[in-house]
C-alpha positions in Angstrom: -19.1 -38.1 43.6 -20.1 -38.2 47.0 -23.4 -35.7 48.3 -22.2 -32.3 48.5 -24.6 -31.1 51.2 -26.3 -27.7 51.3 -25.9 -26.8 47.6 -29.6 -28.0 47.0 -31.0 -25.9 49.4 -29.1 -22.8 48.4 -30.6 -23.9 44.7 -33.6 -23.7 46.6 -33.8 -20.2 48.1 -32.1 -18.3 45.0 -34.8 -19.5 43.2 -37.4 -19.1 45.5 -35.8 -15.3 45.3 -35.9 -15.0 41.3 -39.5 -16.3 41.6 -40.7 -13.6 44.4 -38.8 -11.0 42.5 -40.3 -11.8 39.2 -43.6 -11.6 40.0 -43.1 -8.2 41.6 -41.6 -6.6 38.5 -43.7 -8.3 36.3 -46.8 -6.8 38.5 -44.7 -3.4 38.4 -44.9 -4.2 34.2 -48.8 -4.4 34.6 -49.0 -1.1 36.8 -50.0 -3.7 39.4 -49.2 -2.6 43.2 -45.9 -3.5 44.1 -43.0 -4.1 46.6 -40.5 -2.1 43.8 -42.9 1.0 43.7 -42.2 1.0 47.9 -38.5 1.2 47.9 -39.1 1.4 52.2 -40.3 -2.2 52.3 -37.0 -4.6 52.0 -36.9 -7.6 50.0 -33.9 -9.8 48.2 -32.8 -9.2 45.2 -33.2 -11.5 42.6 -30.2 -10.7 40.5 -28.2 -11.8 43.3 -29.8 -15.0 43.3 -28.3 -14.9 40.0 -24.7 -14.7 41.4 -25.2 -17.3 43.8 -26.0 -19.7 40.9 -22.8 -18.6 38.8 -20.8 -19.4 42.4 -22.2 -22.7 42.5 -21.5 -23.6 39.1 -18.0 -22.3 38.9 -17.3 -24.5 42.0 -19.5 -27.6 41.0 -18.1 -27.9 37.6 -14.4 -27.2 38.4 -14.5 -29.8 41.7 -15.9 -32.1 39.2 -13.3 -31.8 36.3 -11.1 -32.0 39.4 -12.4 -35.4 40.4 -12.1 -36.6 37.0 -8.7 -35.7 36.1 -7.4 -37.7 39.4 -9.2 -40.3 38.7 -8.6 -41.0 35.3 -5.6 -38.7 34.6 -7.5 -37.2 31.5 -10.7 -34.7 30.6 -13.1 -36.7 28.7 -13.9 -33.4 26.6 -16.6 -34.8 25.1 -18.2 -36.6 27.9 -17.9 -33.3 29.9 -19.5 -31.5 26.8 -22.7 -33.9 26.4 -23.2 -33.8 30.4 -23.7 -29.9 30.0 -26.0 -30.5 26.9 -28.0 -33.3 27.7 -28.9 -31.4 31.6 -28.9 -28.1 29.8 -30.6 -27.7 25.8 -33.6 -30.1 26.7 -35.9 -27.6 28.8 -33.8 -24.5 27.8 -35.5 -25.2 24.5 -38.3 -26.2 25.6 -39.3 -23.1 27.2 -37.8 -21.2 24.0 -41.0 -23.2 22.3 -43.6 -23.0 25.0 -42.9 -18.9 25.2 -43.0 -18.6 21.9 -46.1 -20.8 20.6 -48.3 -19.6 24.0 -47.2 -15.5 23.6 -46.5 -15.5 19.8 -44.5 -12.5 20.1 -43.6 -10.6 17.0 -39.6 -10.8 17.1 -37.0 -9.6 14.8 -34.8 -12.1 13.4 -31.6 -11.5 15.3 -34.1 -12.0 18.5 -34.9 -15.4 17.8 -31.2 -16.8 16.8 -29.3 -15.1 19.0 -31.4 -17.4 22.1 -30.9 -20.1 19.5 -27.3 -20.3 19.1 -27.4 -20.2 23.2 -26.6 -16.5 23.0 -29.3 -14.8 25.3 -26.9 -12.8 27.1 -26.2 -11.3 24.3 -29.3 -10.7 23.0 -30.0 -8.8 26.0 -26.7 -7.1 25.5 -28.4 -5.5 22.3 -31.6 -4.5 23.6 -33.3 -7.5 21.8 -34.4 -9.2 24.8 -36.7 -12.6 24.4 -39.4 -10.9 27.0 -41.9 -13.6 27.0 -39.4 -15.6 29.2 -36.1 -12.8 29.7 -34.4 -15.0 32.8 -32.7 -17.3 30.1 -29.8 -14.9 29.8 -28.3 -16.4 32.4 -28.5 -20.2 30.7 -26.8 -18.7 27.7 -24.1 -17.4 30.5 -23.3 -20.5 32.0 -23.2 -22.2 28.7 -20.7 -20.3 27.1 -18.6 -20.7 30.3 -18.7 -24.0 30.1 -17.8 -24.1 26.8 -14.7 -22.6 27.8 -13.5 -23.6 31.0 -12.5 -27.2 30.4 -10.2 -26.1 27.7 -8.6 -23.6 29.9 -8.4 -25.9 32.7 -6.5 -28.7 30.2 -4.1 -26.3 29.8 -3.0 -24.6 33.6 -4.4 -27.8 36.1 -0.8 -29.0 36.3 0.7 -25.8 36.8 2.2 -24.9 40.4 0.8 -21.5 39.6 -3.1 -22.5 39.2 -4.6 -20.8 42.2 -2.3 -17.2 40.5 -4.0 -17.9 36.7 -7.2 -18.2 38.2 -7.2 -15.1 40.4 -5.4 -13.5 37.4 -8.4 -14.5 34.5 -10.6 -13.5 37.5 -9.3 -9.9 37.8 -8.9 -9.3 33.9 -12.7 -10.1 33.6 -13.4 -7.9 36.2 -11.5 -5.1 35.0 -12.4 -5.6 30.9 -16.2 -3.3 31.5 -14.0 -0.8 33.2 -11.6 -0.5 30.7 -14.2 -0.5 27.7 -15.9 2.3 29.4 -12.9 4.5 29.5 -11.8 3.4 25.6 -15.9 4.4 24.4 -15.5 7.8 26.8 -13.0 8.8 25.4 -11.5 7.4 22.1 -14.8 5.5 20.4 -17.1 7.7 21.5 -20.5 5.8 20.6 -23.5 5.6 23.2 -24.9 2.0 21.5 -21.5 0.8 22.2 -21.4 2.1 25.6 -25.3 0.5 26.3 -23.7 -3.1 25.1 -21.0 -2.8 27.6 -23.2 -1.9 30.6 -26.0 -4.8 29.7 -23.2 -7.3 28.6 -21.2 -7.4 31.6 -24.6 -6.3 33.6 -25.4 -10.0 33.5 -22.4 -12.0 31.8 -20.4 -12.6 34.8 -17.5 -14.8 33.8 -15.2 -13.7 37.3 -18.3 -14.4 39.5 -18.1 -18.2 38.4 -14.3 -18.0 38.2 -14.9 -17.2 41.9 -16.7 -20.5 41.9 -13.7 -22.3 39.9 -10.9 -20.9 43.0 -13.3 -22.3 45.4 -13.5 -25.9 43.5 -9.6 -25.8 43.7 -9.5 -24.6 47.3 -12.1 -27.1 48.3 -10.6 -30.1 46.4 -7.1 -29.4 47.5 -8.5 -28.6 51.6 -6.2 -30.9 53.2 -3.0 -29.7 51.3 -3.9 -25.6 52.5 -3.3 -23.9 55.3 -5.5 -22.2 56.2 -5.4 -18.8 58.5 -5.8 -19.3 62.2 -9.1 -16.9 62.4 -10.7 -18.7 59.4 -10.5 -21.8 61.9 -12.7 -19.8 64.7 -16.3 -20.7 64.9 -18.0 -17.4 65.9 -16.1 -16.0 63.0 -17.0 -19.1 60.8 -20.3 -19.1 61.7 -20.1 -15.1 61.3 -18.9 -14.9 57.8 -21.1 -17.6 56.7 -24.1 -16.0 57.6 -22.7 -12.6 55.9 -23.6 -12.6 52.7 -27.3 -13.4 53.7 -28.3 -10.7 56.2 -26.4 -8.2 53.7 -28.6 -9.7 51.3 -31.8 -9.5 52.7 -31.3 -6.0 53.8 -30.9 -4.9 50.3 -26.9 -3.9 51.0 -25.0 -2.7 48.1 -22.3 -0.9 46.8 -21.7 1.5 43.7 -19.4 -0.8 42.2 -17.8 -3.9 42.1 -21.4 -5.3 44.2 -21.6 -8.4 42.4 -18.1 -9.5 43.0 -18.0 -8.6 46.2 -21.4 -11.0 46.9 -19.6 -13.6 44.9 -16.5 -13.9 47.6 -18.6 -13.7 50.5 -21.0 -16.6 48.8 -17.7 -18.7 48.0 -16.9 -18.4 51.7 -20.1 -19.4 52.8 -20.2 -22.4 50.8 -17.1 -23.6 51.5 -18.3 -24.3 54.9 -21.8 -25.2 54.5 -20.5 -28.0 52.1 -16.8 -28.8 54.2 -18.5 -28.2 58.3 -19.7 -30.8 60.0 -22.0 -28.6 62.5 -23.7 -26.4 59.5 -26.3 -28.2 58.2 -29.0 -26.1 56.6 -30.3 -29.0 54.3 -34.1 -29.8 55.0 -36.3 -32.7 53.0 -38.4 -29.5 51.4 -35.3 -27.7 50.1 -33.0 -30.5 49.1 -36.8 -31.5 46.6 -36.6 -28.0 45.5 -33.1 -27.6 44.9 -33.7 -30.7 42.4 -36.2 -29.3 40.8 -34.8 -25.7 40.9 -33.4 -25.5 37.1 -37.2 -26.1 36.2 -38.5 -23.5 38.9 -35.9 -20.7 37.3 -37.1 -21.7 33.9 -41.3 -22.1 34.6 -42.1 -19.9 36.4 -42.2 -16.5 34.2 -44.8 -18.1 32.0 -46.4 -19.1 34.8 -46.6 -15.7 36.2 -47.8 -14.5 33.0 -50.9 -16.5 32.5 -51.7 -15.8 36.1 -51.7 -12.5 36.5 -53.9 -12.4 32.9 -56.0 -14.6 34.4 -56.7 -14.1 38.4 -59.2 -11.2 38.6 -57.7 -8.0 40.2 -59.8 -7.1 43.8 -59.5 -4.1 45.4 -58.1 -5.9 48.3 -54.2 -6.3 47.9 -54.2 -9.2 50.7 -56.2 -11.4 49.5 -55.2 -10.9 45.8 -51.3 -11.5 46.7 -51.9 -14.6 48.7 -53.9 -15.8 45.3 -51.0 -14.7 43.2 -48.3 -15.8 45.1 -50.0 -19.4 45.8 -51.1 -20.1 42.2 -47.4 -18.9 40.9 -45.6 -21.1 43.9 -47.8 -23.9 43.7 -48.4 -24.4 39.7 -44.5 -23.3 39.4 -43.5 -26.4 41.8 -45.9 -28.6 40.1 -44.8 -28.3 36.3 -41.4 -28.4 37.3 -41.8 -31.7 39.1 -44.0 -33.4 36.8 -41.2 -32.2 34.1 -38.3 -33.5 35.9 -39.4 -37.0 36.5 -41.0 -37.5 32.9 -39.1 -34.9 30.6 -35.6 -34.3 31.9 -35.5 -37.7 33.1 -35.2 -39.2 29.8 -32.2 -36.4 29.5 -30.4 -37.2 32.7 -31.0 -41.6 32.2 -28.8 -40.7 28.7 -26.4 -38.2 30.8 -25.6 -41.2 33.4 -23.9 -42.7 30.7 -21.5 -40.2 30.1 -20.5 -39.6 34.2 -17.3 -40.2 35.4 -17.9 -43.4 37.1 -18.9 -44.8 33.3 -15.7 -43.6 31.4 
């Protein structure tokens, strides 16, 4: 498969995101003076960052299966299954390890398999959270997506109505939180049960990637759709593609549906930063961290950890953020480099022989 350009760099700034918005709440955690405490001052937010990998990896993995099946005329199931594994388990469990052996926390048994069996979501779901490294919910996410997808897409790919079962699957997901709400309001009745739903579908967002899986189909099948005349206009290209950004950075949100709503607007966006010519936002220091970004979501909250227990705390907020920020960016960067081209590596050299181009 040929370079899909831009997709590292966004890697690159949602991470850099989760990482800045990390160490602020994990400095709000350790009474620490902080950007959260000063609602006024505007920042990203990380969650979102969150949504924007979902996007990527609903589209990615669907363009993918797409380029398989026309290809070979088949889904390699397995194949598809070991790619996911052998990019995926290797550090996932590796910083289930490192967190646990450096922090030793005390967890309850349910708190340690859940993260096991690749249920972290879950876990969180329950209020049994693995804190000393809490941002692998979304691994356990994406796993259990992928996990389903292929099977599903087996099944409707040939169908004329494929773009109306997506959008469909899409809308039921959306709607399923909404509708176990009013079932716990008013028939169930149980405030634990109503806690799961709100954390479960909090973080588990299965539409947001099927928002990804349209845009695979609309991008693969481009030369086949027409497209409306105003989608065709640059200012308004160039417009909507910048969007989701400045509504980001600004902190814009709505009382419901926000995610979702973030999710379109990012589908949009990378439709034409991967499909136009003349939008090129790739630069050599984002498309290295986007490579290395799986590693940078995964590091750096035990990296923030040991820093912040370790960098003496000065009266002067200056000069102890640039130390913070620095150490976290720079170790963060570092360990996630030195792991890619020794540790995950070895992974990816065994995953190359289960690519497309080898079946």
């Amino acid at each position: 498969m040929k370079y899909l350009k831009g997709l590292d760099t966004l890697r690159a700034l949602a991470a850099t995101i989760v990482v800045v918005d990390h160490i602020e709440i994990i400095k709000q955690n350790h009474h620490i003076s902080n950007l959260i405490d000063h609602p006024s001052l505007i920042y990203p937010d990380g969650h979102l960052s969150v949504i924007l990998f979902f996007v990527i990896s609903g589209f990615l993995i669907t363009y993918l299966l797409l380029i398989e099946e026309n290809k070979t005329g088949t889904i390699n199931l397995k194949s598809f299954y070991l790619r996911r594994i052998l990019r995926i388990w290797p550090l996932y469990y590796l910083i289930l390890f490192l967190s646990y052996v450096i922090f030793t926390p005390d967890y309850s048994l349910i708190r340690i398999l859940l993260p096991l069996f690749i249920a972290p979501n879950i876990s969180y779901a329950i209020c049994e959270t693995w804190d000393v490294s809490p941002q692998i919910w979304s691994i356990g996410v994406e796993e259990q997506f992928y996990m389903v997808w292929p099977l599903i897409f087996i099944i409707i790919s040939k169908s004329k109505r494929i773009f109306s079962y997506i959008i469909l699957l899409t809308l039921l997901f959306t709607l399923l939180p909404f509708g176990l709400k009013f079932i716990n309001l008013f028939f169930v009745k149980n405030t634990d049960f109503g806690i799961f739903i709100s954390r479960f579908f909090y973080g588990t967002k299965f539409n947001c990637m099927g928002i990804g899986v349209l845009l695979g189909f609309i991008y693969f099948k481009r030369n086949e759709i027409k497209f409306p005349a105003v989608l065709k206009n640059r200012l308004v290209i160039y417009f909507l593609t910048a969007l989701p950004f400045v509504l980001w950075f600004f902190k814009f949100h709505t009382g419901h549906l926000n995610d979702e709503l973030y999710a379109v607007l990012f589908a949009f966006s990378i439709y034409q930063i991967v499909h136009h010519s003349k939008i090129n936002i790739d630069l050599p220091i984002t498309r290295f961290l986007g490579k290395i970004s799986y590693g940078i979501y995964l590091f750096h909250w035990i990296i923030i950890i040991l820093l912040i227990q370790y960098i003496p705390r000065i009266d002067n907020g200056y000069i102890y953020n640039a130390a913070l920020y620095s150490c976290v960016f720079l170790l963060t960067i570092s360990v996630s480099w030195i792991s890619f081209v020794t540790y995950e590596r070895f992974f990816l050299n065994l995953k190359k022989k289960y690519e497309i181009n080898k079946s």
